[in-house]
DRENRO-985738 format. One line per 8 residues: number of its first residue (from 1); their letters; for each residue x, y, z of C-alpha. Coordinates in steps of 0.02 Angstrom, whole numbers, plus 50000, padded with zeros to 5 digits. Layout:
NUM	a	X/Y/Z; ...
This chain:
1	xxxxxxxx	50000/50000/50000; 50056/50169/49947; 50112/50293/50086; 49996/50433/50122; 50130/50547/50212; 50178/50679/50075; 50355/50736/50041; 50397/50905/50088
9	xxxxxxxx	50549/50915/50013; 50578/50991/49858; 50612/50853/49726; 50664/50946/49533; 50743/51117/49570; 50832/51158/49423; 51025/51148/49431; 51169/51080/49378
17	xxxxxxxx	51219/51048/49190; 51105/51024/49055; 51160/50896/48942; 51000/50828/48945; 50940/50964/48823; 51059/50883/48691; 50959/50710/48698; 50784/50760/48756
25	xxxxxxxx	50712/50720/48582; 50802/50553/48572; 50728/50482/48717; 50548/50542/48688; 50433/50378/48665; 50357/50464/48486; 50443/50474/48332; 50507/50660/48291
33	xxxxxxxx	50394/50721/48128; 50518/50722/47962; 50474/50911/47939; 50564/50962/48090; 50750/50859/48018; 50795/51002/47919; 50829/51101/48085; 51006/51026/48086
41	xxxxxxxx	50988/50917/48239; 50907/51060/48357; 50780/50965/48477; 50620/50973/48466; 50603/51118/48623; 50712/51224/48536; 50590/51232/48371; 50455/51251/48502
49	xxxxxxxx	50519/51386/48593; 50564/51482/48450; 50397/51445/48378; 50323/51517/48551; 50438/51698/48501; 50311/51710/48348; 50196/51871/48422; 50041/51813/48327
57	xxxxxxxx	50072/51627/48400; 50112/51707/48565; 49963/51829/48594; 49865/51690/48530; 49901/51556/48656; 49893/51702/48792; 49710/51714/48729; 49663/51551/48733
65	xxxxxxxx	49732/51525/48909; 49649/51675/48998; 49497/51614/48937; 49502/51490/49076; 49638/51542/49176; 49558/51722/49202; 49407/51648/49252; 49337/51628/49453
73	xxxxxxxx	49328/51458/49531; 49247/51360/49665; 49261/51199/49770; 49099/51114/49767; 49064/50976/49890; 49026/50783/49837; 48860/50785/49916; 48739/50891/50033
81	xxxxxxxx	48803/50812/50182; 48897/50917/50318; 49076/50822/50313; 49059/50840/50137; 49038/51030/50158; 49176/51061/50289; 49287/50950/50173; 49248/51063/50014
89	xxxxxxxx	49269/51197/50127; 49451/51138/50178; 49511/51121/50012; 49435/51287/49962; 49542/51368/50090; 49687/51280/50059; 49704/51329/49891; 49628/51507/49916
97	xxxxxxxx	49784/51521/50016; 49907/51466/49889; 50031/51603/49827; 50039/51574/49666; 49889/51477/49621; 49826/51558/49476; 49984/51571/49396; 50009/51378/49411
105	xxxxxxxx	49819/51353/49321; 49891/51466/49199; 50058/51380/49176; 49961/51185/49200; 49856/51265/49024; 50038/51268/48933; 49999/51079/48901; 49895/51164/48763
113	xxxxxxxx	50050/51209/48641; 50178/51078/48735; 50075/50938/48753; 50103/50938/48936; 50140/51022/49073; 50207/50995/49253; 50182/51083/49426; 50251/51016/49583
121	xxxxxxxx	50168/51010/49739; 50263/51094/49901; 50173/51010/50037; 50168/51067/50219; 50136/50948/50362; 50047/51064/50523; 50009/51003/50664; 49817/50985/50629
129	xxxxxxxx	49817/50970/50440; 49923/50950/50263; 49901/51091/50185; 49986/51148/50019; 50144/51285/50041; 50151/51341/49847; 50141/51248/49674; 50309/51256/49586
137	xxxxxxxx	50291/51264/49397; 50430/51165/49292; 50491/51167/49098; 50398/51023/49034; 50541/50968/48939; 50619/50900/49074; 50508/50779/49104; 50473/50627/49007
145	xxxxxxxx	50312/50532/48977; 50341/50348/48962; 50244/50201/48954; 50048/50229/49016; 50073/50388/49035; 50219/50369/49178; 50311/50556/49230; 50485/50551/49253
153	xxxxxxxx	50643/50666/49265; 50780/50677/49170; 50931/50694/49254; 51020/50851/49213; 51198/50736/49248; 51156/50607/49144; 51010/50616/49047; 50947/50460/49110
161	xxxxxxxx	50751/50459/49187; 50735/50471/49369; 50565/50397/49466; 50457/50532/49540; 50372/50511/49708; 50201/50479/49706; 50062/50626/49758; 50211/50740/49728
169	xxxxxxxx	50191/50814/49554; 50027/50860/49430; 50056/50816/49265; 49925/50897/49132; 49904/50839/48974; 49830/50912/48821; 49691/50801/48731; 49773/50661/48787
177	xxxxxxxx	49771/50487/48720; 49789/50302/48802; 49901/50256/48665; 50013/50416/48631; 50082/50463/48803; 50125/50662/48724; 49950/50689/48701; 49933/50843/48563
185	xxxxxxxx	50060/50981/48564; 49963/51105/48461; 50131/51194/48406; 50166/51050/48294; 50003/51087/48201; 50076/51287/48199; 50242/51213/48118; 50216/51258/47917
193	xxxxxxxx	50121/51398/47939; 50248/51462/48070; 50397/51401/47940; 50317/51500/47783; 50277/51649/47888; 50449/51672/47958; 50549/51650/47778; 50411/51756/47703
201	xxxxxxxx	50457/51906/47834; 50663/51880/47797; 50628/51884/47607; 50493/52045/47637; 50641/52130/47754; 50777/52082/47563; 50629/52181/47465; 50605/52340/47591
209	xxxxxxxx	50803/52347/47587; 50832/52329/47398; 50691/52448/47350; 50622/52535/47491; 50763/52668/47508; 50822/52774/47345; 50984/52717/47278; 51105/52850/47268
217	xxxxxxxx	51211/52877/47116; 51358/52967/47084; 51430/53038/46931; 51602/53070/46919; 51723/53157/46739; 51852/53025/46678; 51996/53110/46734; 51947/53059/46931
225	xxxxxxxx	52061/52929/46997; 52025/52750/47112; 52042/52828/47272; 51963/53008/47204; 51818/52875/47154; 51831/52790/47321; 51820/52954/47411; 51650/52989/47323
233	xxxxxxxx	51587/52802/47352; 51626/52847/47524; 51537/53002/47537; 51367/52946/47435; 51379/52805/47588; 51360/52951/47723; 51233/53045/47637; 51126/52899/47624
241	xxxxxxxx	51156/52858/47796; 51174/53035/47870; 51110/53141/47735; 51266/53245/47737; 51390/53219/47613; 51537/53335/47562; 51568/53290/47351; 51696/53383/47214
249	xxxxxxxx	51606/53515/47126; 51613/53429/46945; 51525/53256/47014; 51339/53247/46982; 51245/53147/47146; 51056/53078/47095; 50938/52951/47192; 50851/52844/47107
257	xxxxxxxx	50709/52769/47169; 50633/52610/47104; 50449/52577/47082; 50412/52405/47162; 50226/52436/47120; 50125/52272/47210; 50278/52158/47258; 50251/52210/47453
265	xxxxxxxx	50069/52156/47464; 50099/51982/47419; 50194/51950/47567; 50097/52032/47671; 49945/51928/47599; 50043/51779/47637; 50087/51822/47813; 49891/51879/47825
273	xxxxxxxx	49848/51693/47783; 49975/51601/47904; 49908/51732/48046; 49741/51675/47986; 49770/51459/48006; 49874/51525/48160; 49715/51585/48254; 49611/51461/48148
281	xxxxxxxx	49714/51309/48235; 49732/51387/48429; 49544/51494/48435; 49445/51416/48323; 49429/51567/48181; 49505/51706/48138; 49366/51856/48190; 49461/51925/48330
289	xxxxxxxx	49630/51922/48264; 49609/51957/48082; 49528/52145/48012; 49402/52051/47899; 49325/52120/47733; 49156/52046/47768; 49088/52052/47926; 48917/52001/48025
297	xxxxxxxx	48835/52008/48192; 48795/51815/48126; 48966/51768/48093; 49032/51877/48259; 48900/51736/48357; 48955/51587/48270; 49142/51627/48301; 49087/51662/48495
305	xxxxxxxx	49022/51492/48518; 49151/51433/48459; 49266/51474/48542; 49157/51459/48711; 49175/51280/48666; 49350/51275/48658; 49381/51381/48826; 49234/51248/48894
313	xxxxxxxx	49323/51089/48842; 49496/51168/48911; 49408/51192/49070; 49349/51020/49087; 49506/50963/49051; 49597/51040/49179; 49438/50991/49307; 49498/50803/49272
321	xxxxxxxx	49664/50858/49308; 49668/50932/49457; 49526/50849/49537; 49599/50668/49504; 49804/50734/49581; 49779/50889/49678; 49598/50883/49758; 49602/50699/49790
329	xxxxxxxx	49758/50684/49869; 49720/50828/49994; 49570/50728/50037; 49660/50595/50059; 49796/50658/50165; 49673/50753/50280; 49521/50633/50283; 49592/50454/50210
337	xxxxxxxx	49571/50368/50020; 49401/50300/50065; 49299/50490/50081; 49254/50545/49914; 49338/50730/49869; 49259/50897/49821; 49273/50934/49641; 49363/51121/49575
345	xxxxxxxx	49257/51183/49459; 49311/51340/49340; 49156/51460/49312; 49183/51426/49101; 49008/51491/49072; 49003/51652/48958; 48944/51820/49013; 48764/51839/49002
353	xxxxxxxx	48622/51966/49080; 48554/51947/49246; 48386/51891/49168; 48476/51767/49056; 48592/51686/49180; 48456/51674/49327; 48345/51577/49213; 48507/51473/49162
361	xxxxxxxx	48543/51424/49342; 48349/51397/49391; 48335/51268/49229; 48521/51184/49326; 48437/51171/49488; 48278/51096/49433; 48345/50969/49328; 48456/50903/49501
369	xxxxxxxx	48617/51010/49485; 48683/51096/49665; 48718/51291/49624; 48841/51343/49755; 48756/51486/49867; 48952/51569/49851; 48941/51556/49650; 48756/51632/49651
377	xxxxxxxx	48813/51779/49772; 48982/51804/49674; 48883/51809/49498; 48745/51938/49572; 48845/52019/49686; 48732/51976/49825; 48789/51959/50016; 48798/51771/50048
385	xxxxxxxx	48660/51758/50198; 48533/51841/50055; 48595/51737/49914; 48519/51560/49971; 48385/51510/49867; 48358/51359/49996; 48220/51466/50095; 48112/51524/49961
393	xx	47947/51464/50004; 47971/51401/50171
């Protein structure tokens, strides 16, 4: 039987060397995709994290993760019974009281582009309780995924795998599979259009440079000599630079500018489009990172719901997360395996009118669901003692 006293101690501080960045990709149980060869034996995390520098990929990942991360949360209890109240109410504390808990939802929510993501726990044993001290948030790539879904370190000596004690560290995985233990980094879908936008912007930047300043020409009389011609070269190069030049009276000094008519727009038609499958791929459309030349109130809703559906099914995900590592093994550290836990619930619904909402939570409650009285008074900013609906019609 599996120890329920948790270790305090911290386990993967960072340190030492890291020659295990030179073999991460080797030891990965999935095969590395062909298109990513040509990056001359860079790892996999290095094409990510230069993927991640993109702004468009960036701000759009940012998005997608405050759209749960930026959201309120509650603890709800596994039944109406009172222990199952105070221990919803314990947990609720504890993590209330966490530093840096947000910032570990919103670093747990980097399994989105990564695949996965890891957080360890910093227990603290009181006297009366185990309680949680902070949630320290770790570069998934040095941890590997192996058979069933098994986390382990690499060692930053050796780049061997190291076992992880158990209840220690929360492992979140993006879409994850049974049979593919990486789950679905996103940023491997981003990979082309990331690749044709980047060379795109490199060959734009050759165009601007060729033909977006006027050459300047000089004409010099036949008698001039190489260096009397290298002293003019050298002063056409400061007046194009510094727009002060001093030039012999008999040389002639023109610009000449050179009409590059539509070449521009293409590439900035092409990096339109990657932007486009870029938000496309991470939000689910395009309407509210791309200027559109057609829009609708229609189309607005459609993209909406959308991507309410894709901040709803992040959500969930991270509920099955945290509720079977986290929430569970407080309960069962405080009040033994056998007690069923709480569940942490992010509030994923979408703003809606008082009128709307109310209706919303009265169809929940009549078809068996238990609103919190905490959520209800939070949503309608109501003080908690008036926010029971328990007592109407007693």
């Amino acid at each position: 039987m599996k120890s329920l006293k948790p270790i305090e101690k911290e386990f993967s501080a960072a340190g030492g060397s890291m020659l295990w960045l030179t073999n991460v990709l080797n030891r990965m149980p999935v095969s590395t995709p062909s298109f990513l060869e040509r990056h001359e034996g860079r790892g996999l995390w290095d094409v990510f994290e230069e993927m991640m520098a993109d702004p468009h990929i960036q701000s759009s990942f940012r998005s997608r993760r405050a759209g749960v991360a930026g959201r309120s949360w509650e603890v709800v209890a596994a039944d109406d019974s009172r222990k199952a109240q105070k221990i919803a109410e314990f947990v609720r504390k504890t993590l209330a009281a966490i530093p840096n808990f947000e910032h570990a939802l919103a670093h747990l929510l980097k399994a989105i582009p990564y695949g996965h993501s890891v957080a360890e726990i910093m227990w603290r044993i009181d006297a009366d309780a185990v309680r949680v001290d902070a949630l320290r948030t770790r570069r998934p790539e040095r941890f590997l995924l192996e058979k069933n879904a098994e986390l382990k370190l690499l060692d930053s000596q050796t780049g061997q795998t190291k076992d992880l004690p158990d209840r220690k560290f929360i492992c979140h995985r993006n879409e994850p599979q049974d049979d593919v233990p990486y789950a679905n980094p996103l940023l491997l879908s981003l990979y082309w259009p990331w690749y044709f936008k980047k060379h795109a912007s490199a060959f734009w930047m050759v165009l601007a440079e060729k033909f977006g300043i006027p050459s300047v020409i000089g004409r010099y009389p036949a008698h001039f000599t190489d260096a009397d011609v290298r002293n003019l070269v050298t002063a056409l190069v400061n007046l194009q630079q510094d727009s002060v030049a001093a030039v012999p009276q008999e040389t002639k000094v023109e610009l000449e500018s050179i009409q590059v008519g539509e070449k521009g727009s293409f590439f900035r038609e092409l990096l339109d489009f990657m932007n486009a499958e870029i938000s496309k791929t991470v939000l689910g459309g395009t309407l509210t990172q791309e200027v559109g030349k057609v829009g609708s109130y229609a189309a607005a809703k459609t993209h909406q719901e959308v991507r309410q559906e894709i901040i709803a099914a992040d959500a969930r995900l991270l509920h099955t997360t945290l509720n079977s590592t986290l929430i569970r093994w407080l309960t069962d550290f405080n009040y033994g395996p056998n007690v069923a836990a709480p569940h942490f619930v992010v509030d994923y619904l979408p703003p809606r009118g008082t009128a709307e909402f109310a209706q919303t939570l009265k169809t929940l409650s009549e078809m068996g669901y238990r609103v919190p009285e905490r959520f209800i008074a939070e949503t309608f900013g109501l003080p908690e003692e008036e926010a029971s609906t328990e007592k109407q019609g007693e």
